[in-house]
N, C-alpha and C positions, 0 to 999 in steps of 0.2 A: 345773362350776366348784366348788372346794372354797374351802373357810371362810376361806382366806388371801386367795385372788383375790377373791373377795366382798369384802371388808374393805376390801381395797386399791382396788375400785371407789366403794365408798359414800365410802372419805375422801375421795379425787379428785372426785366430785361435791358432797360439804358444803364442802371447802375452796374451790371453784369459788364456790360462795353464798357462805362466807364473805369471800370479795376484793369482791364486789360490795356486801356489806353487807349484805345480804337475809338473814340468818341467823335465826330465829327459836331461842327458848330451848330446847326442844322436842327441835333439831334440833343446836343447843350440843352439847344433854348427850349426843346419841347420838354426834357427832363422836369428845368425850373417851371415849368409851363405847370407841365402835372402834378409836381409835387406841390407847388400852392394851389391850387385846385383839389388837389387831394386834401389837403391841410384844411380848407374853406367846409368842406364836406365835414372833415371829422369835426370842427369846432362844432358846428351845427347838430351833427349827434349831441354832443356834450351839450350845447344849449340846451336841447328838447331833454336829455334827460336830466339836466336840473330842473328846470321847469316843473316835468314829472314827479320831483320828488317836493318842492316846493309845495305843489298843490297836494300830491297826499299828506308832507306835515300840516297843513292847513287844515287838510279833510279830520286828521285824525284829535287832533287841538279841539276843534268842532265837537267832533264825537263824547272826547273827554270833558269840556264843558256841560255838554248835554247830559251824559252820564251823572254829572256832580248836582246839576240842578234837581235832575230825577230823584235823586238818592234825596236830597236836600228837603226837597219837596211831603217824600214817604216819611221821612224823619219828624218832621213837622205837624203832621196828621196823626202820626200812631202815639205823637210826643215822647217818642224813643232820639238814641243820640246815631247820628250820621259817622261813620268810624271811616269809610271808605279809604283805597290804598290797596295797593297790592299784597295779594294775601291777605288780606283785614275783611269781617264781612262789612257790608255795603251800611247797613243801618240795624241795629238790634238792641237789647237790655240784656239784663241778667237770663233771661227767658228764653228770647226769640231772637233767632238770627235771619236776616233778610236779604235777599240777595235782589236787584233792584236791576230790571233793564229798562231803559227807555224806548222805548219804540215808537214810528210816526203813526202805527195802527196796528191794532189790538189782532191776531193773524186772526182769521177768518174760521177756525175750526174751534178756537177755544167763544169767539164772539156767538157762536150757534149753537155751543154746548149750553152758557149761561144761558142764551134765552132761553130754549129750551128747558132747563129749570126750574129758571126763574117763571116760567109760564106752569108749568106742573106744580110747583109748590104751593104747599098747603102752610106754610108758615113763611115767614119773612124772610125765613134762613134756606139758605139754597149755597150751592156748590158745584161744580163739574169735577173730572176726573177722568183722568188718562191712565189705562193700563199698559204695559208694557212687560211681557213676561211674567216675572212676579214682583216689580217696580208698580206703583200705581200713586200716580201724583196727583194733586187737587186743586184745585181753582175756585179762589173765592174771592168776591169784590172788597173792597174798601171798608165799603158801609158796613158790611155784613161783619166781617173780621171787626172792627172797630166797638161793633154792640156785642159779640160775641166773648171778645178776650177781655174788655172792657180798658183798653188800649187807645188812646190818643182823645 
C-alpha cells in the first residue's frame, strides 16, 4: 500500500467518526493533517500529468513540422505541388500520388534491398520490392524515379 492509498484509507475512516460525532481533537488535527497531504500528492499527479501531456504536444508539433518539411522537400524535386492535410495525398500531379514519410533512417531491410540491386544492375535503373501475399510494393530512389518518369 503506498502513501496515497494509506491516506485515502485513514480519511474514509476519520470522516466515518466524524458523521457520527465521535471525533476527538486528537484525531481532528490528524484528519486536516491528511487531507492536505493527501491533496499535496494528488496536485503532484496532476502536475506530472500535465507535463506529460505538454511534452507529447511538443513531440507531436515536431513530428508535424518534420512531416511538412519532408513533403515540402519531395514536392520540390519531382516539381509536383505539396497538397498535404488530412485525407489529402501528401504531394502529387494529375498522375501521381505520393505519400511522403520522414524518417531519421532509411529502415535497414529496404537500405539492403537497394544496394543489392543497385550492385546487380546492369543499367542505371534498379528498384527493390516487397511481396506480401499477392500485395507486392517497390522501392525506387529519387534519382532513379526522377530520370524515369521525367518528373522534377
Amino acid at each position: 500500500m503506498n502513501r496515497k492509498e494509506f491516506l485515502e484509507k485513514e480519511i474514509e475512516l476519520l470522516e466515518d467518526k466524524k458523521l457520527w460525532g465521535d471525533l476527538p481533537k486528537k484525531e481532528k488535527d490528524a484528519l486536516l493533517a491528511y487531507s492536505y497531504e493527501y491533496q499535496e500528492i494528488v496536485a503532484g499527479e496532476v502536475k506530472i500529468e500535465k507535463e506529460k501531456k505538454t511534452e507529447k504536444s511538443k513531440d507531436m508539433k515536431n513530428r508535424r513540422r518534420r512531416g511538412k518539411y519532408g513533403e515540402k522537400k519531395v514536392a520540390e524535386e519531382l516539381d509536383m505541388k505539396r497538397n498535404g492535410g488530412v485525407g489529402m495525398r501528401d504531394v502529387g500531379n494529375n498522375f501521381w500520388s505520393i505519400e511522403v514519410k520522414t524518417v531519421a533512417k532509411i529502415p535497414a531491410s529496404i537500405d539492403k534491398m537497394l544496394d543489392q540491386s543497385r550492385r546487380l544492375a546492369t543499367t542505371e535503373n534498379y528498384a527493390g520490392g516487397f511481396r506480401c501475399g499477392r500485395r507486392v510494393v517497390y522501392v525506387i530512389e529519387g534519382d532513379i524515379f526522377r530520370a524515369v518518369t521525367g518528373e522534377g
